[in-house]
N, C-alpha and C positions, 0 to 999 in steps of 0.2 A: 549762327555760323553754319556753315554747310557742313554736309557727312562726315562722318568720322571716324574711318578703317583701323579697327583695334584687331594687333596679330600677337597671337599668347603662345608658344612654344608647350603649353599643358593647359586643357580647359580651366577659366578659372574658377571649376566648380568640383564638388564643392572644395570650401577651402579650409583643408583639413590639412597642409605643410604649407612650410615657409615660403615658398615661392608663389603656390594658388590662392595664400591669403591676402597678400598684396594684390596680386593680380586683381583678384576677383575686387578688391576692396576699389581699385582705379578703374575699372571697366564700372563700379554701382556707381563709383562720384561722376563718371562722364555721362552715365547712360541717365543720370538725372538733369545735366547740363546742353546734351545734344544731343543727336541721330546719331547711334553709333551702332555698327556693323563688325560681327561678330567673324572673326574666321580663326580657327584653335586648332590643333592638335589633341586630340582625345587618346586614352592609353587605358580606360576600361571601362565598366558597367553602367559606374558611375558618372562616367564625362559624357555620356552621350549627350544630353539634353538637359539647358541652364534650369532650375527650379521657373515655375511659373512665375513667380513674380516677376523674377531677372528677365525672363522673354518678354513678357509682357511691356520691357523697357527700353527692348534691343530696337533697332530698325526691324534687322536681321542676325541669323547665325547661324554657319556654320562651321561642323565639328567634321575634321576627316582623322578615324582614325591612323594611327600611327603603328606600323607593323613592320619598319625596320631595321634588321636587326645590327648589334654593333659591329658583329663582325664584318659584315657586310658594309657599313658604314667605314671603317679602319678599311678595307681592303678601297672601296674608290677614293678614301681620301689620299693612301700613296698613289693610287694610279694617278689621281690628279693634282697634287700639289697642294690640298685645300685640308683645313683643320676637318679633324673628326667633329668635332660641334656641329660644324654647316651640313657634311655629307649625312650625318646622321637626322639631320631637319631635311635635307633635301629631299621634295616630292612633287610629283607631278599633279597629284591630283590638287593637292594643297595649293599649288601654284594657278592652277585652273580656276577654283574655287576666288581666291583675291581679284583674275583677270575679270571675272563676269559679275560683283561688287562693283568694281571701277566701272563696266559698261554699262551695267543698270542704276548706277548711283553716281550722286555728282559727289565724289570723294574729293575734299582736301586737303585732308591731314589725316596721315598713315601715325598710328603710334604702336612700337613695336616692341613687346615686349618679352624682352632679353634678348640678347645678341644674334642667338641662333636665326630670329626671325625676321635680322633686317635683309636677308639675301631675298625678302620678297615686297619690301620697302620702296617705294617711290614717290616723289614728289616732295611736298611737304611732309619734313618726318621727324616726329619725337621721338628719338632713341631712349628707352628705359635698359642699361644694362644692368640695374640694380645693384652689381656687384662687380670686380673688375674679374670677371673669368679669367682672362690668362695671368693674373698673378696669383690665383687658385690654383695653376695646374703648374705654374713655378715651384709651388711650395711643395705640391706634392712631388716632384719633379727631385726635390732635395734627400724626399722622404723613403724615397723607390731603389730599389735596385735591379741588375739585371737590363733585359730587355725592355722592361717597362718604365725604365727612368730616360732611354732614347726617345722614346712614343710620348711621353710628357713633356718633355723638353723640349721636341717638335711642335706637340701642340701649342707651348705656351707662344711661340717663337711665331708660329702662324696665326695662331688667335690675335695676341698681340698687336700685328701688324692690321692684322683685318678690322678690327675694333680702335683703330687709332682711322681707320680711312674711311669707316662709318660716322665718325664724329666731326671728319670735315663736310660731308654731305648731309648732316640732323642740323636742324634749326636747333635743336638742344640735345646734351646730352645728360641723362638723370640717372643719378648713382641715391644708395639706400642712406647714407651717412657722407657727412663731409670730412672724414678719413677715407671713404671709397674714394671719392672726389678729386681729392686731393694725390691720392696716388696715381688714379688715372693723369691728371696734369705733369704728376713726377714724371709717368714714363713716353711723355712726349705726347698725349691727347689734348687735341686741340676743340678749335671752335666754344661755341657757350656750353660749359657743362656746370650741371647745378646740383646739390641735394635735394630729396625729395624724401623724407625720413617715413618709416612704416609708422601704424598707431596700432591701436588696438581698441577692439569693442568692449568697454568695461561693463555696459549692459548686459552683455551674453558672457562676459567670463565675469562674474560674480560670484564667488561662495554663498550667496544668501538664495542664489536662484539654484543650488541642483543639492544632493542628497549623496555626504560623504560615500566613497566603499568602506565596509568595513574589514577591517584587519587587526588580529591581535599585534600588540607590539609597536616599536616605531617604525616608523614606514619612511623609507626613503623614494624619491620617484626622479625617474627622468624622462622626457618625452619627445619623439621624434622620428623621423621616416629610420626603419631600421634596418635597410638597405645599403645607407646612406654614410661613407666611407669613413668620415671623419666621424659620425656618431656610432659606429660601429666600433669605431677605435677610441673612442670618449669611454662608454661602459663596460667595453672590454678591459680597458685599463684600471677602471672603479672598481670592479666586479671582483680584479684578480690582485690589486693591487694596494687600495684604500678602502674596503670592505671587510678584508678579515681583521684590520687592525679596531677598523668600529665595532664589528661582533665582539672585538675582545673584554670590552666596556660595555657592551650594548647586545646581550647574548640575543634576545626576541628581536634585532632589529632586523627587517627584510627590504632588499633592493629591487624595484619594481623597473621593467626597464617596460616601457608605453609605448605601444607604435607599432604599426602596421608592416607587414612583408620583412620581420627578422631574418639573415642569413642564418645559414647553419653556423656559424660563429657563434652567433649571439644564440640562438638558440641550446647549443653547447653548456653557454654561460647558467643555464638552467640549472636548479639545484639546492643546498641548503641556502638559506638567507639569499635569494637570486627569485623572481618572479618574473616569466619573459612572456605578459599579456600576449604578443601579436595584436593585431588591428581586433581595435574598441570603437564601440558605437558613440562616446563620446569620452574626451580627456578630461571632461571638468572633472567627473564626482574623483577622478585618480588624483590630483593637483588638491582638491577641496581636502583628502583624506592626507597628504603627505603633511609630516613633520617639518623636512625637509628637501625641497627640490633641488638636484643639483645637474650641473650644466660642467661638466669637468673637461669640456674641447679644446682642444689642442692645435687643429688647425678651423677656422672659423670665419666670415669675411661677413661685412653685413652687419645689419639689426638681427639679431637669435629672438625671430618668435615667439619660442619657448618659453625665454624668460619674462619676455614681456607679459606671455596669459600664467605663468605663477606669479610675476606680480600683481595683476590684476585680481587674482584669484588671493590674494593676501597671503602668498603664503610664503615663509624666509625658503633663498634666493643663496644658496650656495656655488659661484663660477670659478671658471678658471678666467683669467684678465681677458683673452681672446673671445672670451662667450662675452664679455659685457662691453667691447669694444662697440664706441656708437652710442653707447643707453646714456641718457642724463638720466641717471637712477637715484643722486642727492642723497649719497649716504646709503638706500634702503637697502644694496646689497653687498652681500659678505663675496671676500676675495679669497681663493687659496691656490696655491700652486705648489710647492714641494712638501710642506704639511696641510693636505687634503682631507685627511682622518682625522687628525687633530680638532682643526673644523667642524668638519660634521658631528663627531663629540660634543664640542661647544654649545652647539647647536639644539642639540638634543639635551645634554643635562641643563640649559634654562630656557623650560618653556616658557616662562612668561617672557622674556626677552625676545625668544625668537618669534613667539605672533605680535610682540610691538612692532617688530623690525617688517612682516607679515602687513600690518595694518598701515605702517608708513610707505611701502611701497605701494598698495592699492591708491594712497591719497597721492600719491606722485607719478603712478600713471593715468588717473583721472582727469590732476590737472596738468600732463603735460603730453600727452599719446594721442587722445582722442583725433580718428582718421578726417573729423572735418578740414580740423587746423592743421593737419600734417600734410596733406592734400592742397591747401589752397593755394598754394605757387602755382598749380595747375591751371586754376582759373584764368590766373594773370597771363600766363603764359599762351593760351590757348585762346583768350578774349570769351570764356564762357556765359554764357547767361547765369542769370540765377536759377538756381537748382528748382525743379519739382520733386516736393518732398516724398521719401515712398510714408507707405504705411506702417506706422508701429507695429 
């Protein structure tokens, strides 16, 4: 096939949250299949430049960082009518960068990955919105008060629209789960749109391949960008709500909350039975060492990463229904929503049950996640060749 213009709203390197592990995982299965040309948004240190291996497979790539700011963003989008998503991706150099790909490359097929990135879309285009953004900013639209439930409601109202008119000009459009899918069609998204479900690498999230933390006590964990509004208000709620009642049963047990760029919230949350890491060089040996992982979100859209690397990682799988929405998990995970303590209890007083439950999810996202076969609608859809294998 000819070139193949991959635009990523966050480089997808490395891929350390939910959104750059996809990414990155659909940029490795194309750049094994075609000529594909890298153009990204980069947001720090670590986005500037893909690992060698990953260059090594690109046509090309480039990264323009990303330095503007929301407020800035929110103020052109009332000047001009446009959701904050777009004004806040809108750039010029970014834009420049895509026009001189097209003139030095014979591009023809743009895949655009997440919404923000089709305002620089042309031609042949694969829309990946992974998720239905504006019925994320509905929800929390329900959630808000004040001035900030106008400014969501707008968005969802503009998003919405914008992302139904993107799907009439995509040769397809790909959502993470056929619940996303399916809602996109509820609210009036046309044209072919498909699931294209995440996987996960059981190779790299293995328990047999890294070296528990140690911690006296049960260890509870949870793991996730901790900026990030809904998992802000996931352990905030754990922390203040269904923690003291497990200390009350479980005096030595500690809440490890994993993840990088904590607000002062969470970091607040700091304290007896409360451990607020900040950004770790890596999540396995935290997930290898938990008792119990829990996923307690409230509001959630998608495949939850998350759980998918503690299941991989074997370890019982504590959610609330919304965290597990999407998974064919075959039983391996525990459900809780108004007795959430109660649960984790359970949990904790039988260990052997809870690493059986631990041991049958590894075997269910092995044989059901792996990124080949979650990925290969892509082939079909794109007419790719057979892949050139990387290197172990």
């Amino acid at each position: 096939m000819s070139d193949l213009l991959f635009l990523a709203h966050r480089a997808p390197f490395p891929p350390d949250r939910g959104d750059k592990i996809r990414s990155f995982h659909v940029l490795r299965h194309l750049a094994e299949r075609a000529r594909v040309h890298l153009v990204a948004f980069g947001e720090g240190e670590t986005d500037r430049e893909p690992t060698r291996e990953l260059a090594e497979r690109l046509a090309s790539w480039t990264i323009v960082p990303r330095v503007k700011s929301r407020g800035r963003a929110l103020a052109e989008a009332l000047a001009t009518g446009r959701p904050v998503s777009l004004t806040v991706f809108a750039d010029r150099r970014l834009a420049a960068a895509v026009e001189r790909v097209r003139r030095e490359h014979a591009v023809a097929t743009t895949y655009a990955f997440s919404g923000q990135m089709a305002q620089y879309a042309s031609g042949r285009i694969i829309m990946d919105f992974v998720d239905v953004d504006s019925a994320k900013f509905a929800q929390m639209a329900e959630r808000a008060r004040g001035p900030m439930r106008w400014v969501l409601r707008r968005e969802a109202r503009l998003l919405g629209g914008y992302e139904r008119a993107v799907a009439e000009r995509a040769e397809a459009s790909l959502f993470v789960t056929d619940a996303e899918a399916a809602l996109f069609r509820a609210g009036g998204g046309g044209g072919k749109v498909l699931a294209v479900e995440n996987g996960i690498d059981s190779r790299l999230f293995d328990p047999a391949a890294v070296e528990p933390v140690r911690r006296a006590g049960p260890l509870i964990v949870f793991t996730g960008q901790m900026d990030y509004p809904p998992n802000i208000e996931a352990v905030a709620w754990f922390a203040e709500r269904v923690l003291p009642t497990v200390r009350a049963r479980h005096p030595d047990a500690t809440f490890a909350i994993v993840g990088r760029a904590p607000t002062t919230r969470v970091r607040a949350l700091a304290g007896e039975g409360v451990l607020v890491t900040g950004e770790v060089p890596d999540v396995r040996p935290w997930l290898a060492a938990a008792n119990v992982v829990v996923a307690p979100l409230r509001l959630a859209r998608g495949v939850q990463n998350k759980v998918l690397e503690a299941m991989a990682m074997a370890r019982p799988v504590l959610a609330s229904p919304a965290a597990a929405e999407g998974i064919d998990h075959a039983g391996t995970l525990r459900f809780a929503d108004e007795d959430f303590a109660g649960a984790v209890c359970d949990l904790l007083g039988d260990r052997a049950a809870a690493e059986a439950l631990g041991t049958q999810a590894r075997a269910q996202v092995i044989a059901r996640y792996g990124w080949d076969a979650r990925l290969a609608p892509l082939d079909t859809l794109l007419g790719l060749a057979e892949p050139v294998r990387w290197a172990a």
